[in-house]
N, C-alpha and C positions, 0 to 999 in steps of 0.2 A: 704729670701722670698721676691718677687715681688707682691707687690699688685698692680692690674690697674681698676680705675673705667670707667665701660661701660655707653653711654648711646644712647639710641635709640628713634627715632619718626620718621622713614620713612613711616609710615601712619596712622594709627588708635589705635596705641599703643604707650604712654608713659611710658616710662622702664627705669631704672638704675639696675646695678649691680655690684659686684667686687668680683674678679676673683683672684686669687694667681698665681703662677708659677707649682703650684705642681697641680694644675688642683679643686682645692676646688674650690666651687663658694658659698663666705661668704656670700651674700647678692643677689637677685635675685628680686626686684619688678617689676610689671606689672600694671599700672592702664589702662585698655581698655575705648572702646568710644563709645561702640553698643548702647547703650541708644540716644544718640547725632544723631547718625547714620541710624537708622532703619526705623526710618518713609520713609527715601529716596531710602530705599532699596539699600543702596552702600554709598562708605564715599565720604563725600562732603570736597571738599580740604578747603576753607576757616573756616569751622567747627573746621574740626581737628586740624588746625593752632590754631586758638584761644583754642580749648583743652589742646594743646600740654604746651603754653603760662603760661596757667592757673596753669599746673599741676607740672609743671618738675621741680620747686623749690624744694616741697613738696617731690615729687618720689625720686630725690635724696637724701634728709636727709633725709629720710626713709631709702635707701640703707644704707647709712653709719652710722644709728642708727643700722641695722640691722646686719652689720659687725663688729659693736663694736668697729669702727676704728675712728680717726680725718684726715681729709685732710690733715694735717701736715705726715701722715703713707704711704701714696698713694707715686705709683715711677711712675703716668703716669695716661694721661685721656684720654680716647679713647671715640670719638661719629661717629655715624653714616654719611659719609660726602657726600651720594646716594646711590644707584639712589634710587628715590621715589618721593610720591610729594612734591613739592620744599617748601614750606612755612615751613611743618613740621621738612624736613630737616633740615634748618634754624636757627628754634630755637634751637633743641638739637647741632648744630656742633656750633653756638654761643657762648652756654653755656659753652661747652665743653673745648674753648677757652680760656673765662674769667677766668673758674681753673684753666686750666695750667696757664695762664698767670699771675694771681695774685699767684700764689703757687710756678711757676717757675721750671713747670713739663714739661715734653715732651708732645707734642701733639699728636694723632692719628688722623688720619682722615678715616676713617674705610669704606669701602666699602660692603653694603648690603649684596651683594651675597655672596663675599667671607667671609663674616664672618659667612652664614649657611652653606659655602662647612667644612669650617674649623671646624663645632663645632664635628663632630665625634672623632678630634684630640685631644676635652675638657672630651668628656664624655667617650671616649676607648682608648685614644693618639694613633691612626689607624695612620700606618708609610705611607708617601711616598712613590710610587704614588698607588693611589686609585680612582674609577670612583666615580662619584658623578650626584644622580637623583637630582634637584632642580624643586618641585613641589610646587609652592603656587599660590596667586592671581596675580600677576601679572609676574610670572615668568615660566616656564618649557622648563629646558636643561638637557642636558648631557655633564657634564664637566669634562677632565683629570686635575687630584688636583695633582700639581708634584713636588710645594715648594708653601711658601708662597709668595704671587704674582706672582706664575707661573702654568697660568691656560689655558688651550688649549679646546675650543669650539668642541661639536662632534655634536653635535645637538642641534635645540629648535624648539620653534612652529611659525608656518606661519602665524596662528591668535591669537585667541585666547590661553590664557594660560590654564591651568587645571580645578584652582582653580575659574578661570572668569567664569568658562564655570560650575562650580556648582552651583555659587552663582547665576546665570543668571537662571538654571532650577529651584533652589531652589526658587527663585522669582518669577518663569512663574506656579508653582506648588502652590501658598499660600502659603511657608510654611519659607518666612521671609528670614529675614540677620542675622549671614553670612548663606549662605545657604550650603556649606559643612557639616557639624555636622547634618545640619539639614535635608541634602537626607541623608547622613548615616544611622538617626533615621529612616525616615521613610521607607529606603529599608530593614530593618532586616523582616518585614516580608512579605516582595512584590515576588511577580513572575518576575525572571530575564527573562524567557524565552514567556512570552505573546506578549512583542512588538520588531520588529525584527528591531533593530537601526543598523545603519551604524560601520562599524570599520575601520575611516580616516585613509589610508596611511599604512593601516596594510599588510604585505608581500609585501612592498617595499624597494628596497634598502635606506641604510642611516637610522638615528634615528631620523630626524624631529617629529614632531608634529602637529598635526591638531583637534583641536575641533570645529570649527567655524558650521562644517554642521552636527554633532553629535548634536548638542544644536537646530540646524533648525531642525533637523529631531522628536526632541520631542516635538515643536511647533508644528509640523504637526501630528505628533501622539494626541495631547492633542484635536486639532481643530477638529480632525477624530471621533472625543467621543460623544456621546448626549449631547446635549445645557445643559446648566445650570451649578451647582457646581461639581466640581470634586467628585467624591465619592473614599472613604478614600480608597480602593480596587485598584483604579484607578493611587494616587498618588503612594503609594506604590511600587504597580508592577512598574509603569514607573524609580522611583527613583532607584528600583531592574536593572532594564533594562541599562540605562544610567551608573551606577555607572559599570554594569558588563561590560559595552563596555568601558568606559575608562580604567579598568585594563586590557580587551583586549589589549586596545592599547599601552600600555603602557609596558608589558610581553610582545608586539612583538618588540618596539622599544627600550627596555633595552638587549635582545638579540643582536643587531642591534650594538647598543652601544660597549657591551662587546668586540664584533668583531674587532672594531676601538681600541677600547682602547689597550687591548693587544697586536695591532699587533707593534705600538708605546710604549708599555710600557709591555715589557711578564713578570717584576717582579711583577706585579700589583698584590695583591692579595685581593681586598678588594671593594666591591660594597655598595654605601652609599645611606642614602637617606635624604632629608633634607626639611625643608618648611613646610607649612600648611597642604598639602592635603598629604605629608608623614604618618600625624596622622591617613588618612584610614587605616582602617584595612582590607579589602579585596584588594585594591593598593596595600598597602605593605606584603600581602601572598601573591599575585603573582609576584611581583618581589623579591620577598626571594627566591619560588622556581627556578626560571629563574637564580638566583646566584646561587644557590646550582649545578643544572644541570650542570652549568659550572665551579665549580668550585673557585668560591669567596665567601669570607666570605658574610654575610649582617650586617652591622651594619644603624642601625634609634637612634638615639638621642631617650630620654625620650620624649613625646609628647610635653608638656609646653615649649621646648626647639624645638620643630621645630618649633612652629611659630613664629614671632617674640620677642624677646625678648634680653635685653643688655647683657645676660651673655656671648652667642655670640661675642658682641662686643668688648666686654671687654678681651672675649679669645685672639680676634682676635691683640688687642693691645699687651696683653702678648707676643705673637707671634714673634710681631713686632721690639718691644725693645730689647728682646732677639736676632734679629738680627740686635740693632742698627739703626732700621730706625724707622725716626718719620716724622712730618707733619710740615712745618712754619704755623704762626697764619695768613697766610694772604691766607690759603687755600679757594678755592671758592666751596661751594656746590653746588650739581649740579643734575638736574634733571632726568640728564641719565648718566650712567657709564659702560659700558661692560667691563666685566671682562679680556678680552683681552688687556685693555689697562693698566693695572697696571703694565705689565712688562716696559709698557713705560717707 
């Protein structure tokens, strides 16, 4: 048995976990940072830095109290080595370091994305090759998953990402950070069909993305309203409104996708979804049916498990080792990494 400990802080989240080969995940912590965070309405990078600092000693021997294991047990440390923001990176691929290096393990240097393309391989071991939806805050592509570190770009977004683009209405709306969860709540009982929003780039070719004027266009629906406080009627419907044009958008450009993917890969049988905004539940009914229509399974990770989080990570090392490849300690983190370049 391989055990590898994950750890993650590419943004608002300090995480460890560990991971085995046989896909158990012994140990799983999460301490978040919304408290730290909410008065600004969005996370503030030097905050998080010093949260990350504070906490990641802690998160970690928590992990490995919780696996029941000693660092002496571990064949491998995997941390997060980007993209994200750079401070928090920092400290967990540091950390990450100092273990293997005082332990005399292999190191990982784990890259963001691909450790949430990968986690459907942790939680259904979903075969080679498989499309992958990558929905969160600061991320929304369409990616062919074809090995580990071999990942081919079919789409993403021109502005804004998905998740930016909730957390933005969800703020322009009162109703706080993060604001995904929180249009969720409030569209369950809104009128999707009162305000008639945009749907960016829908029935064009290619699978890009676009929310940037979707998110204007409910500024201007809100400004269009009687002066004063929103009435609760008001936020509702619009959140109904917004959340049902980005699954518009989104069932038209996983279609879009499909098309790409198969024609480069026709044994594909398998459409994923991964990241923050994967935990919608109207998002993810409509690109389930959009798989089914064509014919690919859908597989979404357990929710706690699409947003960030090191079990991920820690997969992602599994992964890794198993083919041998690891990291020197004199890896540099880094604030951006496109998944394109890891076949580098």
């Amino acid at each position: 048995m391989t055990l590898v400990l994950g750890i993650e802080t590419s943004c608002d989240e300090t995480a460890a976990a560990v991971v085995d080969d046989r896909r158990a995940i012994l140990a799983d912590v999460v301490r978040d940072q919304l408290d730290a965070h909410r008065d600004y309405g969005g996370v503030v990078p030097e905050i998080a830095a010093r949260a990350h600092l504070e906490a990641i000693d802690r998160v970690i021997a928590r992990a490995m109290d919780d696996a029941g294991i000693g660092f002496d047990s571990l064949d491998g440390v995997a941390a997060t080595g980007g993209p994200g923001l750079i401070g928090g990176v920092i400290v967990g691929a540091m950390t990450g370091k100092a273990i293997a290096a005082a332990r005399g393990l292999p190191f990982f240097a784990v890259n963001h994305l691909e450790a949430h393309v990968l986690t459907p391989r942790l939680t259904r071991g979903v075969d080679f090759p498989y499309l992958a939806l990558l929905v969160s805050g600061g991320h929304c592509q369409f990616v062919s998953v074809e090995g580990v570190g071999r990942h081919r770009l079919l789409g993403t977004t021109v502005d804004d990402a998905a998740g930016e683009a909730f957390d933005k209405v969800g703020k322009m709306l009162g109703l706080g950070y993060p604001g995904g969860p929180a249009v969720e709540r409030a569209a369950e009982g809104g009128d999707a069909e009162r305000f008639a929003l945009p749907r960016p780039l829908r029935g064009r070719d290619g699978c890009d993305f676009s929310f940037s004027g979707l998110k204007t266009a409910v500024r201007h629906a809100v400004e269009r309203l009687p002066p004063g406080p929103l009435a609760a009627k008001d936020v509702a419907d619009l959140c109904a409104a917004f959340q049902q044009a980005v699954a518009d958008v989104t069932a038209d450009r996983t279609a879009n996708a499909i098309a790409l993917f198969r024609a480069d890969c026709p044994d594909g049988a398998t459409l994923t979804a991964a990241g923050g905004v994967a935990a919608n539940r109207i998002l993810r009914t409509r690109v389930e049916s959009v798989a089914e229509a064509h014919g690919l399974s859908f597989v979404v990770p357990p929710a706690r498990l699409c947003t960030d989080n090191a079990a991920m990570v820690a997969w992602t090392g599994v992964e890794r080792l198993a083919l041998g490849l690891s990291d020197g300690l004199d890896f540099a983190p880094r604030p951006r990494w496109p998944l394109e370049e890891l076949a580098g």
